[in-house]
LOLUMLUM-411373 format. One record per residue: x, y, z of N, C-alpha, C in turn; residue number from 1; residue in one letter. Coordinates in steps of 0.05 Angstrom, whole numbers. Atoms other than C-alpha are relative to their C-alpha. Example, Ala and Ser with C-alpha at 12.3 -4.5 7.8 and 13.67 -1.06 7.14 Angstrom:
{marke {18; -24; 0}; {246; -90; 156}; {18; 24; 0}; 1; "a"} {marke {-16; -24; -1}; {273; -21; 143}; {-15; 22; 14}; 2; "s"} 
This chain:
{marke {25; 16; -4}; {38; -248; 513}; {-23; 17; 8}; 1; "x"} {marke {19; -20; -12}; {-2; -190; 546}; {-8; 21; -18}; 2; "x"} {marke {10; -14; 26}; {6; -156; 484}; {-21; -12; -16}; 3; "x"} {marke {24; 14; 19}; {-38; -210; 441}; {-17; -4; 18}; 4; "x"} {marke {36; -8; -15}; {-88; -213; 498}; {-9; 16; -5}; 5; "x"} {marke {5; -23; -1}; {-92; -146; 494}; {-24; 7; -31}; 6; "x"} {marke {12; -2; 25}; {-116; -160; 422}; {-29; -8; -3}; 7; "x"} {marke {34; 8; -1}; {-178; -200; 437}; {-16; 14; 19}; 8; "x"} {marke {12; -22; -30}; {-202; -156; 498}; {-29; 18; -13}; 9; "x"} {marke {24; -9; 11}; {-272; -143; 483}; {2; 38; 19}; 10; "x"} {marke {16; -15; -16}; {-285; -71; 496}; {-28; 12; 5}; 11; "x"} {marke {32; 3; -9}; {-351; -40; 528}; {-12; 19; -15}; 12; "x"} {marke {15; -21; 23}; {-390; -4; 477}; {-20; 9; 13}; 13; "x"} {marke {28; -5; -4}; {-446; 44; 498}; {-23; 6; -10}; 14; "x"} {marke {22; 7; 10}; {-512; 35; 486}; {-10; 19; -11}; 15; "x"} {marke {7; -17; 24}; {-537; 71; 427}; {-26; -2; -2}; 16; "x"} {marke {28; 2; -1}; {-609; 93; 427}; {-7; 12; -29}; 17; "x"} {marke {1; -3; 28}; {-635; 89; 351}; {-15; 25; -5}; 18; "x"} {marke {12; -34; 16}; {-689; 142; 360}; {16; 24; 7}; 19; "x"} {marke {-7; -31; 0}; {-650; 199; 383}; {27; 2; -18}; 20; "x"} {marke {-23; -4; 23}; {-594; 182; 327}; {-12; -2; -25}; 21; "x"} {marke {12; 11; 20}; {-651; 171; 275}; {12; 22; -30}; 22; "x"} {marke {-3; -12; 30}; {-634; 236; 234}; {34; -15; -4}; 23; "x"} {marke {-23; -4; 21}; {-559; 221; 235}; {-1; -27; -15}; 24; "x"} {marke {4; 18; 13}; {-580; 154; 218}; {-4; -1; -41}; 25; "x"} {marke {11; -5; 21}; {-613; 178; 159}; {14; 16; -25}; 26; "x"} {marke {-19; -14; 12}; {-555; 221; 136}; {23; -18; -14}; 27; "x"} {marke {-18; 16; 19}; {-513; 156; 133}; {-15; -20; -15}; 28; "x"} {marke {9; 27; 21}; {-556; 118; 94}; {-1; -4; -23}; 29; "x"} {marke {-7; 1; 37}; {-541; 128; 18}; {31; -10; 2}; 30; "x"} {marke {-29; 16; 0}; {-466; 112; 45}; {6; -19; -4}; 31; "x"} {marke {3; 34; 1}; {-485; 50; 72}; {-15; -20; -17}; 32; "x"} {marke {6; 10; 21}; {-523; 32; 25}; {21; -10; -24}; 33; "x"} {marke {-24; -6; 25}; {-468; 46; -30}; {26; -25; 12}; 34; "x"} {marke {-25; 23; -16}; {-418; 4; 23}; {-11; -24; -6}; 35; "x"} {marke {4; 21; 5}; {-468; -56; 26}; {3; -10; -26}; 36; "x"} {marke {3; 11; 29}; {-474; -61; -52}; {28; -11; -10}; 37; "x"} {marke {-29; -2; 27}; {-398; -48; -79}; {20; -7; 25}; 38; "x"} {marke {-17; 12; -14}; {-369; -75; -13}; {-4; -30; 17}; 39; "x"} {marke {2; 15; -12}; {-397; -118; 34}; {-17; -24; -19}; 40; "x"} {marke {-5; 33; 21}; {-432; -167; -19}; {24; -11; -14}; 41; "x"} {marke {-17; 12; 16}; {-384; -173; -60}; {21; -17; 15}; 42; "x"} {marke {-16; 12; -21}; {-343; -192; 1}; {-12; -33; 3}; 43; "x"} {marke {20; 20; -4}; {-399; -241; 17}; {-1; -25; -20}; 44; "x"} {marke {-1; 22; 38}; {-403; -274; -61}; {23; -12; 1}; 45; "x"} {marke {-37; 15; 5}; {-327; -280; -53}; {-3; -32; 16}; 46; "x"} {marke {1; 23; -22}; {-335; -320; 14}; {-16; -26; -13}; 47; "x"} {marke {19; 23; -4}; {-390; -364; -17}; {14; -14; -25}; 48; "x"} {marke {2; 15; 11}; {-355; -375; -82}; {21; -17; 1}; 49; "x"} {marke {-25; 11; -1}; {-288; -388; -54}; {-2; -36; 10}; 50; "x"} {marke {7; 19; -10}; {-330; -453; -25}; {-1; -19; -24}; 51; "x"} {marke {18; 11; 19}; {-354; -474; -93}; {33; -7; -22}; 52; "x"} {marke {-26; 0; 24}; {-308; -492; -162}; {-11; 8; -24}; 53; "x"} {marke {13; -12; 9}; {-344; -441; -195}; {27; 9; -31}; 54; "x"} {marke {-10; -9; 17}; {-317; -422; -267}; {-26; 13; -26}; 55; "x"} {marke {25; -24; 11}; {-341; -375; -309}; {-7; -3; -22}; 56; "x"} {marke {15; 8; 19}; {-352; -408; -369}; {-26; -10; -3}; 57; "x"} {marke {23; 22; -5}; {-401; -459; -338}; {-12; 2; 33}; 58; "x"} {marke {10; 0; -37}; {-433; -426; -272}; {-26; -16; -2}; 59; "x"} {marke {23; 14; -4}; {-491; -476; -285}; {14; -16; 12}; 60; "x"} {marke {-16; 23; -16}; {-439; -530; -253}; {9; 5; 20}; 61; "x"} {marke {-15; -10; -23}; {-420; -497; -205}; {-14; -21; 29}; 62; "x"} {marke {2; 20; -21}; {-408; -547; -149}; {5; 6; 43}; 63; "x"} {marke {-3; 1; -23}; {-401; -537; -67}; {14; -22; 10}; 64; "x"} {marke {-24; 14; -3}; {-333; -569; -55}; {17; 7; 26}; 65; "x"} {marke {-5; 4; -26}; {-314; -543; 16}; {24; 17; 0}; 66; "x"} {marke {-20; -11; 2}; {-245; -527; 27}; {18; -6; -14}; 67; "x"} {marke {-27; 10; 25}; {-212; -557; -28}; {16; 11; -2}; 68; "x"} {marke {-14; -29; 17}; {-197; -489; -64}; {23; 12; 24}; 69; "x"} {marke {-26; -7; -26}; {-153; -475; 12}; {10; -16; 1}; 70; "x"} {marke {-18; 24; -5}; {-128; -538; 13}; {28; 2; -32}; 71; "x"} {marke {-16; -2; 31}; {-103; -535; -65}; {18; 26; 5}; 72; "x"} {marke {-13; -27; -13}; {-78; -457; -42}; {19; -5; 10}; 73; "x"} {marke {-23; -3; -11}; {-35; -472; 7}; {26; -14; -13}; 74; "x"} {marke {-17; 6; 11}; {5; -517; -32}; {5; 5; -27}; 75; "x"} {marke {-9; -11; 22}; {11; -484; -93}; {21; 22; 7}; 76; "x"} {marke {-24; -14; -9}; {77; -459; -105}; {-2; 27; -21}; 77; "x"} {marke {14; -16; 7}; {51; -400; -149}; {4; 28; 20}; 78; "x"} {marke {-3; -7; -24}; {31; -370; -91}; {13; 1; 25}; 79; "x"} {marke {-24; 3; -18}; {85; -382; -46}; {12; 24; -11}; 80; "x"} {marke {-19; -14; 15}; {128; -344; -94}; {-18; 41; 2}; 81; "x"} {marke {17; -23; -5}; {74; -285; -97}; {0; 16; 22}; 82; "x"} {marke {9; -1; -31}; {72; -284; -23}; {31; 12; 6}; 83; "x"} {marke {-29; -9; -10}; {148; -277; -18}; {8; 32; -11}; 84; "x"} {marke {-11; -30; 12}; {147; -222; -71}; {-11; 22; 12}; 85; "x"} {marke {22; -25; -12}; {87; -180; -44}; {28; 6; 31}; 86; "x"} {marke {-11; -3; -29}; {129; -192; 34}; {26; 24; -7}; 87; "x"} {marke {-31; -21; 2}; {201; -158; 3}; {-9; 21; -11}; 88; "x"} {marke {12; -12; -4}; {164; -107; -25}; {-11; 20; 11}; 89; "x"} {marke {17; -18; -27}; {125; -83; 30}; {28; 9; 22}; 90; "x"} {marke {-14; -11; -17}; {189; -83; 72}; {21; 19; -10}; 91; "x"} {marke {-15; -20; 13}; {230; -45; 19}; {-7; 29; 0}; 92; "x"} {marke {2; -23; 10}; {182; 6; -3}; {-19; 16; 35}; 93; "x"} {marke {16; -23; -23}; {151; 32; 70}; {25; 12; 16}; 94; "x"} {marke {-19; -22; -8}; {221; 61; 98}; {10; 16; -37}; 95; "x"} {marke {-5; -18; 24}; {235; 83; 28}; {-17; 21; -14}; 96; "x"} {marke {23; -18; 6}; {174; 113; 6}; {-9; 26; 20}; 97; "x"} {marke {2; -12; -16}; {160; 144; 74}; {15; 13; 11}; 98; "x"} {marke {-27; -27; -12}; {230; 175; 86}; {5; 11; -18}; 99; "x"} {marke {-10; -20; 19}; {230; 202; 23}; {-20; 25; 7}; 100; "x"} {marke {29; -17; 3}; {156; 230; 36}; {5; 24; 29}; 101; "x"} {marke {-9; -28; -21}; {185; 263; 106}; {19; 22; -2}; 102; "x"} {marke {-16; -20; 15}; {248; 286; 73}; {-8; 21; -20}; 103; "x"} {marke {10; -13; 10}; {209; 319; 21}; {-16; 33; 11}; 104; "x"} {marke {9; -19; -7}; {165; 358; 68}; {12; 13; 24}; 105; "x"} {marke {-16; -27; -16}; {221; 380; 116}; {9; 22; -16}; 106; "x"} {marke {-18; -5; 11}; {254; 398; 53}; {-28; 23; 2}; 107; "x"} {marke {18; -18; 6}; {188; 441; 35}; {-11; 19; 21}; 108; "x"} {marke {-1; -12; -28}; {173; 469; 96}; {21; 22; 6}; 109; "x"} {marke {-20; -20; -20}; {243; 504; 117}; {3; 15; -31}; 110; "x"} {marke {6; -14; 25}; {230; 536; 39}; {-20; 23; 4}; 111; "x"} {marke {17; -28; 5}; {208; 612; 44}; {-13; -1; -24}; 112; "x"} {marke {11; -11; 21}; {204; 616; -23}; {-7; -27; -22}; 113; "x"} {marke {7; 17; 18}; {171; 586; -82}; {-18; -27; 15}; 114; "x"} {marke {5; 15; -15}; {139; 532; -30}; {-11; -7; -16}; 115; "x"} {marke {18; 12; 18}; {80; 524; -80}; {17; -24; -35}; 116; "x"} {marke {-20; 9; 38}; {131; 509; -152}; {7; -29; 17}; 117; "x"} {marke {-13; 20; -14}; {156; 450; -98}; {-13; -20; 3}; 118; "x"} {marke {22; 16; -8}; {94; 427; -75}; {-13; -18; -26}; 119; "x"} {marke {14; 7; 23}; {65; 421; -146}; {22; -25; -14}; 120; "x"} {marke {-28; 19; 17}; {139; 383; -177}; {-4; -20; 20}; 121; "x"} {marke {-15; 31; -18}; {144; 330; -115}; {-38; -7; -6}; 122; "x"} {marke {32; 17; -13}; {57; 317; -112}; {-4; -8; -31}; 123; "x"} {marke {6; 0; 23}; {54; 323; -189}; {-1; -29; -3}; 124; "x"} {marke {1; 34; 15}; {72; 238; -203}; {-33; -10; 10}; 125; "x"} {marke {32; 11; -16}; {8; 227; -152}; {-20; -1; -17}; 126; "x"} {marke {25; -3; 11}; {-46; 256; -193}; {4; -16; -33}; 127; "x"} {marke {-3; 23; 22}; {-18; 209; -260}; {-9; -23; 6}; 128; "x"} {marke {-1; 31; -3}; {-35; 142; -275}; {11; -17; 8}; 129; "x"} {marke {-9; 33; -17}; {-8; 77; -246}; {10; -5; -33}; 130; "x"} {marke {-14; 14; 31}; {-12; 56; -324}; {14; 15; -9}; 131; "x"} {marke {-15; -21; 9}; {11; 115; -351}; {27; -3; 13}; 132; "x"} {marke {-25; 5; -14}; {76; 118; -307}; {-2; -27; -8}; 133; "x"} {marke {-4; 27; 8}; {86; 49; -320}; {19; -5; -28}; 134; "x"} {marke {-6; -2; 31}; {82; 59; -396}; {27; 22; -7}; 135; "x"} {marke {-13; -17; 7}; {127; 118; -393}; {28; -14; 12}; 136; "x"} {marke {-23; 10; -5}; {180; 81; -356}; {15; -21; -5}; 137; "x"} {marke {-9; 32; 15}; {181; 18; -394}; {19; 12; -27}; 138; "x"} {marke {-20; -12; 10}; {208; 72; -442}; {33; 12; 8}; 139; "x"} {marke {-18; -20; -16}; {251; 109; -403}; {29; -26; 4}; 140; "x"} {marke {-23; 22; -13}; {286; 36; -377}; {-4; -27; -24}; 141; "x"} {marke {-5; 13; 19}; {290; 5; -446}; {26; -11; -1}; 142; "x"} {marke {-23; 1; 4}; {350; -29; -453}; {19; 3; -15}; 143; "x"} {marke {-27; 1; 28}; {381; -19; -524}; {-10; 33; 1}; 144; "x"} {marke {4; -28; 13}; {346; 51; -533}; {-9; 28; 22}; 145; "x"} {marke {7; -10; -17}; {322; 79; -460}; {25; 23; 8}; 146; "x"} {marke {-22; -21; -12}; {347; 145; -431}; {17; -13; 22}; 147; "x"} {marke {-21; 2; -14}; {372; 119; -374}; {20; -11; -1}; 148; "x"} {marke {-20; 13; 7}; {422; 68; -400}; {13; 11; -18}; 149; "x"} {marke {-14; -27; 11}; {439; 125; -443}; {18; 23; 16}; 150; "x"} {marke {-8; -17; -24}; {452; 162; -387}; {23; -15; 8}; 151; "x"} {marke {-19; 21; -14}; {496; 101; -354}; {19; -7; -14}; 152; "x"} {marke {-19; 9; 19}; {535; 93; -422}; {26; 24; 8}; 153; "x"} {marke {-24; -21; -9}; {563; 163; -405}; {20; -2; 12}; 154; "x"} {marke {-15; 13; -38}; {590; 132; -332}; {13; -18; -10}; 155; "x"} {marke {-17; 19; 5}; {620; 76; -377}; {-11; -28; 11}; 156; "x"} {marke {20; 30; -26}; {570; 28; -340}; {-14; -12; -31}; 157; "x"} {marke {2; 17; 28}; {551; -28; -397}; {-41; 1; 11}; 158; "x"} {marke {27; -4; -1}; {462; -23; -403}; {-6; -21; 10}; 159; "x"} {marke {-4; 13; -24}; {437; -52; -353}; {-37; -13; -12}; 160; "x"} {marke {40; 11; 6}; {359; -106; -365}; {-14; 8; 14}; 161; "x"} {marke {29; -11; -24}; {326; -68; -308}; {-26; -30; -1}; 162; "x"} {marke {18; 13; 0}; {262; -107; -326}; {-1; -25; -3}; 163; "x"} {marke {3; 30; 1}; {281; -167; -356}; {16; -7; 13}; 164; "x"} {marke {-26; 7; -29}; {333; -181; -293}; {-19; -6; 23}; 165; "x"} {marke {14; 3; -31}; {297; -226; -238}; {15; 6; 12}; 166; "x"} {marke {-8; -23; -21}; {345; -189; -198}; {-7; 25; 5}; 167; "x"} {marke {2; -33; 3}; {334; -125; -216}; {-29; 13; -7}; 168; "x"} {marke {35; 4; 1}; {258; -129; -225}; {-15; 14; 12}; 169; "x"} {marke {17; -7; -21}; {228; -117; -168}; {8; 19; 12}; 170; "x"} {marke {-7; -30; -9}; {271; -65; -143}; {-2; 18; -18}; 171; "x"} {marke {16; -20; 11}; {259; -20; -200}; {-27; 12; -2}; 172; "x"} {marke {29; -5; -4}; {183; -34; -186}; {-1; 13; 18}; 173; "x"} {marke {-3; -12; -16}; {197; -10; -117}; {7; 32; 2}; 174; "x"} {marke {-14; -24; 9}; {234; 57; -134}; {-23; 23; -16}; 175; "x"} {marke {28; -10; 2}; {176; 72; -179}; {-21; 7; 2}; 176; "x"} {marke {20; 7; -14}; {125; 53; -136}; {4; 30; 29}; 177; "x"} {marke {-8; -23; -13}; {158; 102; -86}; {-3; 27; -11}; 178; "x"} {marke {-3; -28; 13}; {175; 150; -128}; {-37; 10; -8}; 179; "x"} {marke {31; 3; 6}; {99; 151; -151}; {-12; 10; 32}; 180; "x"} {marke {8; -4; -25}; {72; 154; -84}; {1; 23; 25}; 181; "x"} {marke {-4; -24; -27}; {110; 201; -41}; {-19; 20; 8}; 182; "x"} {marke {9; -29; -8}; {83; 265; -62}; {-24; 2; 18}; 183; "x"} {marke {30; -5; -27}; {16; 248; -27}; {7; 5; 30}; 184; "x"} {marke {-8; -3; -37}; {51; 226; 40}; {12; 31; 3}; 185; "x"} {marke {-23; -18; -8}; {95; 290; 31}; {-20; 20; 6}; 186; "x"} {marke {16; -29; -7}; {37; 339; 37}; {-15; -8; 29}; 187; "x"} {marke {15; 11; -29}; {0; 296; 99}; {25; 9; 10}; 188; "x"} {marke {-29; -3; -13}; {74; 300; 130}; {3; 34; -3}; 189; "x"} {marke {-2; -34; -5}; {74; 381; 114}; {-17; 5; 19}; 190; "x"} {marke {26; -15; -12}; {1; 395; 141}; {14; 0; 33}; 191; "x"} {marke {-15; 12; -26}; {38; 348; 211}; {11; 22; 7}; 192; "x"} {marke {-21; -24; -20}; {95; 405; 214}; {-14; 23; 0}; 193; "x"} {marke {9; -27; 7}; {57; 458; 196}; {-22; 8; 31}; 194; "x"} {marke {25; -3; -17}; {11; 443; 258}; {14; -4; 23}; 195; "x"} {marke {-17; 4; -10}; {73; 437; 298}; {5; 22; 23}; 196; "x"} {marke {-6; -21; -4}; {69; 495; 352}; {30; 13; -2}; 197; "x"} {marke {-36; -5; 14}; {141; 545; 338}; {5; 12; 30}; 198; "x"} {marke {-14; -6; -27}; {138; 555; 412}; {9; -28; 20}; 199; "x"} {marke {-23; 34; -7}; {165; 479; 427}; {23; 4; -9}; 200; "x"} {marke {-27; -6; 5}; {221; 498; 381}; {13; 19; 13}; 201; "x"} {marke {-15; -18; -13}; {237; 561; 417}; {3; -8; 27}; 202; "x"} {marke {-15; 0; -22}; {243; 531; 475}; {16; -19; 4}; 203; "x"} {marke {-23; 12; -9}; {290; 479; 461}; {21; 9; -23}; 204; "x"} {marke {-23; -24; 8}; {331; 527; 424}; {10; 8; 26}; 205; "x"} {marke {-12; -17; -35}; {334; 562; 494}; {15; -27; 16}; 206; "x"} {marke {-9; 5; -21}; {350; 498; 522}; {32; -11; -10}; 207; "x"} {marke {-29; 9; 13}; {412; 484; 470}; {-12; -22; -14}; 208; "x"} {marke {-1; 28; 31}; {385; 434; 422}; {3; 17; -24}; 209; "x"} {marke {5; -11; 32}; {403; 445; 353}; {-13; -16; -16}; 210; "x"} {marke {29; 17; 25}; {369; 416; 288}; {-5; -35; 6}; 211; "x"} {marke {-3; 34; -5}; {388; 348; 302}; {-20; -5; 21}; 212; "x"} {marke {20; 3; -24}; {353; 344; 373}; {-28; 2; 6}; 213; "x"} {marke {31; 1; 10}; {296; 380; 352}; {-13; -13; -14}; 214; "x"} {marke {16; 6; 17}; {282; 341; 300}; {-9; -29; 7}; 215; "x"} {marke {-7; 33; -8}; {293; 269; 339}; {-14; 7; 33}; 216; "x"} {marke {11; -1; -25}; {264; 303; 405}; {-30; 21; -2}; 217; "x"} {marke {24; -13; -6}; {208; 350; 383}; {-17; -12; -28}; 218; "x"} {marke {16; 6; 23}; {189; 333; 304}; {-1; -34; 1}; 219; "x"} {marke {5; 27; 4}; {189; 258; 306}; {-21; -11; 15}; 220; "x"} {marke {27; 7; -8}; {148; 259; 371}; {-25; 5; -9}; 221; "x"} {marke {27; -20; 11}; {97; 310; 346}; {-11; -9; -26}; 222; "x"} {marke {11; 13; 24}; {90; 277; 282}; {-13; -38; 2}; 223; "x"} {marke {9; 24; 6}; {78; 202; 302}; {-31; -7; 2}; 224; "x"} {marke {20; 5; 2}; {3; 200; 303}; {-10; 2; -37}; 225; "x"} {marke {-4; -6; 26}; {15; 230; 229}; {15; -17; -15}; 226; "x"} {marke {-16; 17; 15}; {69; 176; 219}; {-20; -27; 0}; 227; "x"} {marke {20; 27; -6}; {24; 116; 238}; {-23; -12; -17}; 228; "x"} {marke {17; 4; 16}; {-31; 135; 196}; {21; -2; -33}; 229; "x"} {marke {-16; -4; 30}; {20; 143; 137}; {7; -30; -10}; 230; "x"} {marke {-7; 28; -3}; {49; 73; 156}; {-20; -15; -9}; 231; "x"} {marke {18; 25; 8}; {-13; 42; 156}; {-15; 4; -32}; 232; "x"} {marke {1; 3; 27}; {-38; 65; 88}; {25; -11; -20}; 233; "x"} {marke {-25; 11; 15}; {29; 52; 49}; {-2; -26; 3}; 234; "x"} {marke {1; 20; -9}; {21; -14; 86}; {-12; -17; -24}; 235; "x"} {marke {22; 20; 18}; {-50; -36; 51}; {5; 14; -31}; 236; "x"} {marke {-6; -4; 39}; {-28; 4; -22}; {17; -20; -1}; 237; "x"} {marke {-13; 24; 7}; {31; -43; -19}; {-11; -25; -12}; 238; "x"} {marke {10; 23; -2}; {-3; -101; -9}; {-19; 1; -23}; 239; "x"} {marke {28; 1; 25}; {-58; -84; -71}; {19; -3; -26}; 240; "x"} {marke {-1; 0; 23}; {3; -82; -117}; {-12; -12; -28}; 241; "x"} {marke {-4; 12; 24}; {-7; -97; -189}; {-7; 9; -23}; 242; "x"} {marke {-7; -18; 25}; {-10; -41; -246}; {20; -9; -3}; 243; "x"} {marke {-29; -3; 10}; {66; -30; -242}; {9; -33; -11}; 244; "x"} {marke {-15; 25; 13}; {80; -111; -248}; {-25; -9; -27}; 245; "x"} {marke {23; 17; 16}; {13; -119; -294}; {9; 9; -28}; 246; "x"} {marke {-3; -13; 27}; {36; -68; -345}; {28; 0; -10}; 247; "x"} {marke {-25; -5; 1}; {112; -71; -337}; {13; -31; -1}; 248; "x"} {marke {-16; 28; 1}; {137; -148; -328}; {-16; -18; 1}; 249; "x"} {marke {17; 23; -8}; {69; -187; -328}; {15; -17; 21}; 250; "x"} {marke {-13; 19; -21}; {98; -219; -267}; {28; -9; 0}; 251; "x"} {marke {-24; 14; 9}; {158; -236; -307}; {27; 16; 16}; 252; "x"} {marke {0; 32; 23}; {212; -252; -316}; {8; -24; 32}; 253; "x"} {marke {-7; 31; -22}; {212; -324; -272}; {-20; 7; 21}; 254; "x"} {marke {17; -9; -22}; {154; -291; -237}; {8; 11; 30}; 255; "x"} {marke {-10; -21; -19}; {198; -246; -197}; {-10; 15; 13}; 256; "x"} {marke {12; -16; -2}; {149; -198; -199}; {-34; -3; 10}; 257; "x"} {marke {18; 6; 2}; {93; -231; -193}; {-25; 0; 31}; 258; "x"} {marke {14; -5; -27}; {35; -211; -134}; {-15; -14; 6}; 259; "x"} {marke {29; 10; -2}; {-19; -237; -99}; {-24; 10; -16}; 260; "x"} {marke {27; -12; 21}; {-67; -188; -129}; {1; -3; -30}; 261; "x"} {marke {-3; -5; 29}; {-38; -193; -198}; {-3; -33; -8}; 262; "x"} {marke {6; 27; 7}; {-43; -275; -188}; {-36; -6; -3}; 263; "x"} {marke {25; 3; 7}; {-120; -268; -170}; {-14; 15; -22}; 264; "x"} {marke {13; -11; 20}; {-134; -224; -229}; {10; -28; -22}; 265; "x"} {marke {-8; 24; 33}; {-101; -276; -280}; {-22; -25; 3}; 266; "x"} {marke {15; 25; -6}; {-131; -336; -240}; {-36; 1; -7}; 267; "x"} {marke {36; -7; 1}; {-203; -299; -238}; {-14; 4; -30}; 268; "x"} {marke {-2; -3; 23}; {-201; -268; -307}; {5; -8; -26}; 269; "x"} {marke {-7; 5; 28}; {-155; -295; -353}; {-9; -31; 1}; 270; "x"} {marke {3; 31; 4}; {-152; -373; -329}; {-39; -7; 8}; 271; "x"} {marke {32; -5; -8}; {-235; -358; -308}; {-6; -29; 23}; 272; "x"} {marke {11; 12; -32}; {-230; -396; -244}; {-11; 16; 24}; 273; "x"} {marke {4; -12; -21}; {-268; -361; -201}; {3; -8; 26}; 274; "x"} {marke {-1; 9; -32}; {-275; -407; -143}; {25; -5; 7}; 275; "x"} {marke {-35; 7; -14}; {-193; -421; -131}; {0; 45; -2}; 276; "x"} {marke {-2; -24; -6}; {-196; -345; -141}; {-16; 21; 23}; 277; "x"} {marke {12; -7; -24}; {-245; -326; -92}; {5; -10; 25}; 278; "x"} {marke {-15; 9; -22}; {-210; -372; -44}; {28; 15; 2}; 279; "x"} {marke {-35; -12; -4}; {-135; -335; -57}; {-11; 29; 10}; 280; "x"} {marke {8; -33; -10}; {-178; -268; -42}; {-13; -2; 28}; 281; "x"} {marke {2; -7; -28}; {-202; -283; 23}; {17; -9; 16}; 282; "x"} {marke {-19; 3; -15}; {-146; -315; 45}; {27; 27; 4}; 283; "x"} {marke {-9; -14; -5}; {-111; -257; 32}; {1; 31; 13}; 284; "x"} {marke {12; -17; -6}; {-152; -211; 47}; {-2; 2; 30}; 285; "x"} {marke {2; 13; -15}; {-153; -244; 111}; {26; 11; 15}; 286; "x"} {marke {-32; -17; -5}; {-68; -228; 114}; {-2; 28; 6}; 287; "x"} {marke {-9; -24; 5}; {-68; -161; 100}; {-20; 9; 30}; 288; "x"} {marke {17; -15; -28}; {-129; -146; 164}; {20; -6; 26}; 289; "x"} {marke {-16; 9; -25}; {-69; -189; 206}; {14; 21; 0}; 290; "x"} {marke {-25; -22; -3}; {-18; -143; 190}; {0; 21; 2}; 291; "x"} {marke {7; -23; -2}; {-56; -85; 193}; {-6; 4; 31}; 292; "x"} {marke {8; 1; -16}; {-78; -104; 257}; {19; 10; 21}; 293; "x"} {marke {-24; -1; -14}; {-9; -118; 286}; {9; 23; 3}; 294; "x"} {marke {-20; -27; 4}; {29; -50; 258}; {-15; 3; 25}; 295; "x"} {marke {13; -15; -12}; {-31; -14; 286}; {11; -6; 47}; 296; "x"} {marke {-5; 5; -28}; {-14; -50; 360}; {33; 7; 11}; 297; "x"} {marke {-22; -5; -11}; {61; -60; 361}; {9; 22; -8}; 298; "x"} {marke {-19; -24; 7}; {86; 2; 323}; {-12; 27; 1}; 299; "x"} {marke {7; -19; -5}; {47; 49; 331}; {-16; 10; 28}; 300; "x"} {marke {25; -3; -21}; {-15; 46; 386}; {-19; 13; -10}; 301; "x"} {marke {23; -13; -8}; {-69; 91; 391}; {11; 23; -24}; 302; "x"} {marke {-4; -25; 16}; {-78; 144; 321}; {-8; 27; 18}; 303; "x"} {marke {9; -23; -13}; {-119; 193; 372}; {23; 5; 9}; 304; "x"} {marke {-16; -11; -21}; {-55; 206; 410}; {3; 33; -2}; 305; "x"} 
């Protein structure tokens, strides 16, 4: 309970005098500028049209209808389903993604040699496409003609629908999605050890820890201001899915796959409702600041530490 007080607890800001910040003022003002245009209206437009039953064939009709478009939201089962998929997801791919991304850069790290050939093979998926990977793996996990079930015929294992399996769906999106991802966390997670003084380790060498101890009593502490921020990005990429299900299962199959973000592009775009679509974006938009909020309090605290 002292924890969610803790959440509204105004704190005391001090008073900022505009002329003697005028130059740096002036330094951020093409930023903010660039923020108000391509962020904060559009934020704004959302809010006003999520009010309205705005469609984009006929924005001359566009009507001021209240909360309908939330009211219609919450009970659409669409969304429900979206909501459940985005949730498993997010709790699959942030110990998976992020223990691969630490395992990676212990692995690179206690590597004399070649460090760079390592760095470049695990970061390499990062700098690809979202579509691209996508496209390449819709090949790869073909079912009558894909390597990998080629691969699995070897093992005697019968080819498996990966994609078209609402079982098996979403966890291959995951895997992907990981796999894709790591290499970024894995180099933030190097810079962490690399900045690690090697006179903490020597002295609990001296005091009898071996790798285990150190790594659960000196690298886990020393890295969690580095884990937190890792957490919380992985967090909000999760939550934006929708390349991998846009280009790989349109949501399918049985809408297994199917996201919040990849429901307000269809709703906004294809079915051209903007106003039920500008209502599913600030409501969710809305989610994702909760849960960002939370991590940030219960699992982590304070990034300065």
């Amino acid at each position: 309970m002292n924890t969610v007080k803790q959440l509204f607890v105004r704190k005391k800001v001090p008073h900022i005098n505009v002329k003697d910040n005028l130059t740096a003022y002036l330094f951020l003002a093409p930023s903010l500028i660039i923020l108000g245009l391509f962020l904060f209206y559009p934020a704004l437009m959302s809010l006003y049209y999520s009010l309205t039953d705005y469609y984009l064939l006929t924005p001359q009709l566009t009507e001021f209808i209240g909360l309908d478009n939330f009211k219609n939201l919450l009970s659409d089962p669409l969304m429900r389903k979206s909501l459940m998929n985005i949730f498993k997801f997010v709790i699959l791919i942030l110990p998976i993604q992020v223990g691969t991304a630490l395992g990676l850069a212990l692995l690179v790290n206690n590597q004399r040699k070649s460090t760079i050939i390592y760095k470049v093979a695990y970061f390499s998926p990062v700098v690809m496409s979202l579509a691209v990977i996508s496209i390449l793996w819709l090949y790869l996990l073909n079912p009558s003609s894909g390597l990998i079930n080629e691969v699995l015929s070897n093992f005697g294992i019968s080819a498996q629908p990966f994609l078209t399996s609402p079982t098996q769906a979403m966890y291959v999106i995951v895997v992907i999605s990981a796999w894709q991802g790591a290499g970024n966390q894995m180099l933030i997670f190097l810079a962490g050890l690399q900045n690690i003084p090697s006179s903490i380790y020597e002295a609990a060498r001296i005091d009898g820890a071996g790798r285990g101890r150190q790594f659960w009593n000196v690298t886990l502490p020393m890295l969690k201001p580095t884990s937190l921020m890792i957490l919380t990005t992985t967090l909000i990429d999760a939550f934006k899915l929708i390349i991998q299900p846009m280009v790989m299962t349109q949501g399918g199959p049985l809408n297994s796959t199917m996201t919040p973000v990849y429901y307000i592009y269809r709703t906004g775009f294809t079915d051209r409702q903007l106003g039920f679509a500008s209502a599913m974006t600030v409501l969710y938009g809305g989610l994702i600041i909760v849960f960002t909020v939370l991590q940030r309090k219960f699992v982590g605290g304070d990034t300065n530490e």
